[in-house]
C-alpha positions in Angstrom: -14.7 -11.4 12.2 -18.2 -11.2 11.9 -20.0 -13.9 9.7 -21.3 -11.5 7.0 -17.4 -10.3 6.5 -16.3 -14.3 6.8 -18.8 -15.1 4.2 -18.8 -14.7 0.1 -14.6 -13.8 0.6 -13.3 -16.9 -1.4 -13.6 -14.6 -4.9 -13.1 -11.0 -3.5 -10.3 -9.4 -1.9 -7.7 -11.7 -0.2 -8.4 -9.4 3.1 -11.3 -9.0 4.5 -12.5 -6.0 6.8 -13.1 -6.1 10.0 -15.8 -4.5 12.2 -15.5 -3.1 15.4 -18.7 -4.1 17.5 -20.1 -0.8 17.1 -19.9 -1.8 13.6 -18.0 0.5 12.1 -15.4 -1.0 10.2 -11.3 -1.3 11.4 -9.4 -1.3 8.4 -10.1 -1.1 4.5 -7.2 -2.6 3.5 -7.1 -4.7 6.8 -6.8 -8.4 7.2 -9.1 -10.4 8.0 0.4 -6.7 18.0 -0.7 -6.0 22.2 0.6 -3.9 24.1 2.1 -4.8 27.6 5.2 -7.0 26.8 6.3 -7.0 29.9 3.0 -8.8 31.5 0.6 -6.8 34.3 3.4 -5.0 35.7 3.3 -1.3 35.0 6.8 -0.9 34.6 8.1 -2.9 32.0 11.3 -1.6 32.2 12.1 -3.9 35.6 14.5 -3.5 38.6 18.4 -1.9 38.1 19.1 -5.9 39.1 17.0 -7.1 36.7 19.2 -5.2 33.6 22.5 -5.0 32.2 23.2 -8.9 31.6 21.2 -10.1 35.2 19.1 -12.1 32.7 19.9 -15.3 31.3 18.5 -18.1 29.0 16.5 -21.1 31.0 17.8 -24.5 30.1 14.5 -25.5 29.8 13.0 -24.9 26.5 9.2 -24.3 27.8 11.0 -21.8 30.6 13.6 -20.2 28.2 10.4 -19.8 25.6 7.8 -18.3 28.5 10.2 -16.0 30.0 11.5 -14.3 27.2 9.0 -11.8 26.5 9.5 -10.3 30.8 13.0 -10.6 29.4 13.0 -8.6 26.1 10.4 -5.6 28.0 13.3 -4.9 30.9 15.3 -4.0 27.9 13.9 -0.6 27.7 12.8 -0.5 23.7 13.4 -2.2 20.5 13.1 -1.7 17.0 11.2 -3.9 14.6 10.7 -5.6 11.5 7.4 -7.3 10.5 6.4 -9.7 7.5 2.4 -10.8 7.0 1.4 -13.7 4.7 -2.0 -14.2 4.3 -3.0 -17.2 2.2 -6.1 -18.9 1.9 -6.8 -21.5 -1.6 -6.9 -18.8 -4.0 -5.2 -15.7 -2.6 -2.0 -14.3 -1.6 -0.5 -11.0 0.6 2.2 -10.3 1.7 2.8 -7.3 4.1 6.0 -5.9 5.9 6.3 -3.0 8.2 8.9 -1.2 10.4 8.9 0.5 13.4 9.4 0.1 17.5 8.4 -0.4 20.6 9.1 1.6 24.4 8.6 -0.8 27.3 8.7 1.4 29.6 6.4 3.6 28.4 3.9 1.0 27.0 3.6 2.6 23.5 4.5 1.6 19.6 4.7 2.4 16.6 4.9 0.4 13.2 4.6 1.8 9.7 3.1 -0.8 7.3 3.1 -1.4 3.8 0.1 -2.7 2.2 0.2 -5.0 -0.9 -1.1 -3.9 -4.3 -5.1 -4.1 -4.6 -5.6 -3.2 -1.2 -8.8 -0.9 -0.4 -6.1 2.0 0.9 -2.8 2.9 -0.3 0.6 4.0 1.0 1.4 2.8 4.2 -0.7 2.4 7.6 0.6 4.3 10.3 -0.3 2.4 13.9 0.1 3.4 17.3 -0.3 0.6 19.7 -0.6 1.2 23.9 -2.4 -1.6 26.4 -5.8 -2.4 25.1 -6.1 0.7 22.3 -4.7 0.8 19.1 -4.6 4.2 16.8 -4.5 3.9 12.9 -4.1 6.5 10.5 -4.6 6.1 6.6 -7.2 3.1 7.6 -9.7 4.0 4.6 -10.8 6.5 2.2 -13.4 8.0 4.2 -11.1 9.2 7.7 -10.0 12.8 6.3 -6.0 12.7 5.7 -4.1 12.8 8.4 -6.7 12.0 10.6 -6.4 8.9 13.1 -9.0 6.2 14.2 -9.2 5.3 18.0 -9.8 1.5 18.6 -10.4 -0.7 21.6 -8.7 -3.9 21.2 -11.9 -5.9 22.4 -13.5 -4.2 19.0 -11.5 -6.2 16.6 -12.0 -9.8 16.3 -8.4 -10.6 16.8 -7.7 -8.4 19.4 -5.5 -6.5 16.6 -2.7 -9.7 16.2 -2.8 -9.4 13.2 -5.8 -6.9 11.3 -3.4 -3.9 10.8 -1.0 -6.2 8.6 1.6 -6.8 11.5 1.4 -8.3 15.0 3.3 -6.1 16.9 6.2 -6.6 19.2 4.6 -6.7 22.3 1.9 -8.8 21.0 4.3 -11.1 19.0 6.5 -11.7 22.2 3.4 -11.8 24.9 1.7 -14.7 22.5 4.9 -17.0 23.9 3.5 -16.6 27.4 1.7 -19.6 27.0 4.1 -21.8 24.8 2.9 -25.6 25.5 5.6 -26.9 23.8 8.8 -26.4 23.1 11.7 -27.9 21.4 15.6 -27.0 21.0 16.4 -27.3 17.5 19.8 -25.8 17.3 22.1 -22.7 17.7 22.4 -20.5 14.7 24.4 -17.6 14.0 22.4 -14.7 12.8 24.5 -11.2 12.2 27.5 -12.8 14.2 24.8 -13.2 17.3 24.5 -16.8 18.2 20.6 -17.6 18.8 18.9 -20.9 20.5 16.1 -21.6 18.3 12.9 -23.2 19.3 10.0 -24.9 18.1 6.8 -25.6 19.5 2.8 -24.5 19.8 1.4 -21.9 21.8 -1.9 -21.3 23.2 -3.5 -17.6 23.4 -5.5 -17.9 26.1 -3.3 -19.0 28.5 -1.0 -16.1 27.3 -3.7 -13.7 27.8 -4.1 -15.2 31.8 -0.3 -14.7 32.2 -0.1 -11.1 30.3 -3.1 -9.9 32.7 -4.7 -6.4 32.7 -5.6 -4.2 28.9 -2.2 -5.9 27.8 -4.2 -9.0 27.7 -7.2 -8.3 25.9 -6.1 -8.8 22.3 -4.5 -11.7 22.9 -7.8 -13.1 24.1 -10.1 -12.2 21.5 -7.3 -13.6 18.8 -8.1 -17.0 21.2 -11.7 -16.7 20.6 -11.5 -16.4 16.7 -8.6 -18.6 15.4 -9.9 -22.0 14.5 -6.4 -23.7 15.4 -5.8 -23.2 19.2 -2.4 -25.0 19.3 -0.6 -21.9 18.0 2.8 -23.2 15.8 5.6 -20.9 16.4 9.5 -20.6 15.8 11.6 -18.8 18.4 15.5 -17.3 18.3 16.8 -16.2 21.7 19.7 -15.4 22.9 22.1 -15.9 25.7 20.0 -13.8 27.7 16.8 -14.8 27.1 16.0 -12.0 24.8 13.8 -12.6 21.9 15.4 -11.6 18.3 12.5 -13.1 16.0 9.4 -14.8 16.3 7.6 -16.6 13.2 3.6 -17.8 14.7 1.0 -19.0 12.2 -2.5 -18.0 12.7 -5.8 -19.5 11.4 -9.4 -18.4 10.9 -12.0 -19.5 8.5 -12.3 -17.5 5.4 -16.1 -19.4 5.2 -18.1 -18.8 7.9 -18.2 -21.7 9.9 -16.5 -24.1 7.9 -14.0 -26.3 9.0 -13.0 -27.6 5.3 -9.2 -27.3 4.6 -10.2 -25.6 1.4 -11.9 -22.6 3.5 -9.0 -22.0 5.9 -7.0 -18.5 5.9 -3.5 -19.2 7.3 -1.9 -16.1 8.5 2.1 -16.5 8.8 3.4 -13.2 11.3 7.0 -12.9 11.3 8.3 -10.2 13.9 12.1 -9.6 14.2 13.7 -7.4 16.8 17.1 -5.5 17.2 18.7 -2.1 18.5 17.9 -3.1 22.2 17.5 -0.3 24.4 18.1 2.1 21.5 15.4 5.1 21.5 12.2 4.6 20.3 9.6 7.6 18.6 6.1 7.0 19.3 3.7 9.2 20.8 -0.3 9.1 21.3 -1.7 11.1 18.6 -3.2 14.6 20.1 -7.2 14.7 20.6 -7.2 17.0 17.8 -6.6 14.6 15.5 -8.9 12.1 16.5 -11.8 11.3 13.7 -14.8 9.9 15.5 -16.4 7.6 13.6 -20.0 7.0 13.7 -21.7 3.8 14.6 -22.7 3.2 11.2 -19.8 4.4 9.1 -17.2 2.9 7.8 -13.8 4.2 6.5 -14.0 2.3 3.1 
């Protein structure tokens, strides 16, 4: 987030846009996950010892908290849910998406719903891989059907959160670097009991244990949040695998203000099921690439 998008925002739209650093904008209804769950390793889907029940929680809470992203990627796939609250003193918006993610493959896909008063409408469609992200329906001046082609070290917050969702692998790669964690109790969610944890997270550690394009994003979301101990909510389960992950994100709406008053606080909740169950997402083909120019912006 640039300072010309961070400043004059407290009256206008709840989200603002962001720029890539060719400056051509992201999103139009954007706000202001990455790709590469399963770390540096190229296959995320792990060893034949690795799978079918080999993995199992840590007793420790910082270990059990770390590990289970490596843990959720030898999986195979999952499919998702997503929930964005942005709130800052005056505004509200809520977004929720659906979708999935192929570990072994490297490649997502989340539809997401933006909230009413947005600069698009519908739903945008994004297609997440190590380091790139694809968006289509991103602003009224990408033809229809058309996609935009990012680089992840474009976006401010290395796409956490600027398409309205973090996505899985971004959601679970952020607990790589968990500080702190604390067991606060078991609880049964759909007849699956899950440890729940508690703690803070910080991104740039997570980006030095994700390594490679996989790490990029979370990296640049290090360099622009203004609160670098990262509160989050974790529920695994016996194995280790993550089933939902609440983190709350901060940035200043004002640029360069540190005034409680002036603070977005950006509330991602990803929730994951149907492990190992098929996932559809495919890089869009060249063809339907629209290449913006350095100037222009999809608003």
């Amino acid at each position: 987030m640039t300072d010309q998008q961070r400043s004059g925002r407290r009256h206008g739209r709840p989200l603002p846009h962001l720029r890539s650093a060719a400056g051509a904008a992201v999103l139009a209804a954007a706000l202001a996950g990455l790709a590469g769950c399963s770390g540096a390793t190229a296959d995320s889907g792990g060893s034949a010892d690795q799978k079918a029940g080999a993995d199992r929680l840590s007793a420790d809470p910082v270990t059990a908290v770390r590990s289970a992203a490596d843990i959720t990627g030898r999986t195979g796939s999952a499919h998702t849910a997503t929930e964005l609250v942005t709130e800052s003193a005056e505004k509200k918006a809520v977004f929720t998406g659906t979708g999935g993610y192929d570990y072994v493959k490297r490649i997502g896909r989340l539809e997401v719903a933006v909230p009413p008063g947005a600069a698009t409408t519908g739903k945008i469609v994004e297609v997440v891989l190590p380091g790139s992200v694809y968006l289509q329906n991103s602003g009224a001046k990408v033809p229809e059907g058309k996609w935009v082609k990012l680089d992840v070290r474009q976006l401010p917050d290395g796409n956490l959160v600027s398409s309205g969702a973090t996505e899985p692998a971004s959601a679970a790669g952020a607990l790589r670097g968990a500080q702190k964690a604390d067991l606060v109790g078991t609880e049964t969610v759909d007849g699956v009991p899950l440890k729940h944890y508690r703690g803070t997270l910080d991104l740039a550690k997570a980006a030095d244990a994700t390594g490679g394009r996989g790490g990029d994003g979370l990296r640049m979301g290090s360099q622009t949040f203004t609160v670098k101990d990262v509160p989050y909510d974790a529920w695994l389960d016996e194995q280790g695998r993550l089933h939902k992950v609440v983190e709350i994100f901060t940035f200043a709406g004002v640029a360069g203000s540190k005034e409680a008053k002036d603070q977005v606080k950006v509330t991602s909740t990803t929730t994951l099921s149907d492990f190992g169950k098929p996932v559809e997402a495919a890089e869009p083909p060249a063809a339907d690439i629209y290449a913006m120019k350095p100037t222009e912006s999809p608003k």
